[in-house]
Residue, then its C-alpha position, 0 to 999 in steps of 0.5 A: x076260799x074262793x076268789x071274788x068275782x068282778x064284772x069291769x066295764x068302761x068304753x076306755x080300755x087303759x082304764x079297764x086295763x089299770x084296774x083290772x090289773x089292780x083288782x087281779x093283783x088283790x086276788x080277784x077274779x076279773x071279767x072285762x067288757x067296754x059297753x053296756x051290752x056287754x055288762x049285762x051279758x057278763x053280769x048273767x054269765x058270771x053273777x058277779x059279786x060286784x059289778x063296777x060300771x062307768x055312767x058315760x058309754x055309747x050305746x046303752x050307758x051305765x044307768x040303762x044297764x043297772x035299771x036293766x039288772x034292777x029289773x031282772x030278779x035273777x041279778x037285782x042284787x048284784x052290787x054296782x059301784x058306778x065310775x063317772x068323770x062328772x058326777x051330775x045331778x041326774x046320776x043321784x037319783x037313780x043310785x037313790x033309787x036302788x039298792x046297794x048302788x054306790x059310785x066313784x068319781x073318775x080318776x079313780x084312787x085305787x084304795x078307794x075303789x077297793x075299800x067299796x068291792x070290799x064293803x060288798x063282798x060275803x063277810x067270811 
């Protein structure tokens, strides 16, 4: 069976680091980037199985990002777990808006986090 393929992305690299490691350790392959140009890159270069996205970056923010996958019929059904420190009101209706778009709050608990890659991986 082949590993399940993870995009990771967040402006702050010992986070990418803590979960990459952790998402590694539960045999998935794992692709890193710290801003949204380079989610959307790895996200065309890999198609991931899920993408896992922090809402708050310079340049172009997790919410430009998934509006940009939306938009491109080649990757509008990756799966997008959004990270955010603050869950604010204007986060809601986006994740609303779109198909198979959750979001975590940022500490994140590690198990939580892995239970949602779970969710939307291929059931074998």
């Amino acid at each position: 069976m082949a590993k399940p393929v993870i995009v990771l992305v967040d402006d702050d690299p010992h986070h990418v680091e803590l979960l990459q490691t952790y998402l590694e350790a539960k045999g998935c392959e794992v692709h890193t980037g710290f801003d949204g140009y380079a989610a959307l890159k790895l996200s065309r270069e890999h198609r991931p199985d899920v993408l896992i996205l922090d809402v708050d970056m310079p340049g172009m923010g997790g919410t430009e990002v998934l509006e940009n996958l939306r938009g491109d019929k080649d990757m509008e059904m990756i799966p997008v777990i959004m990270l955010t420190g603050v869950v604010s009101a204007d986060i809601y209706p986006v994740i609303e808006s779109m198909p198979r778009v959750s979001h975590i709050k940022k500490p994140v608990e590690l198990e939580d986090l892995y239970s949602m890659v779970e969710h939307y991986l291929p059931k074998t």
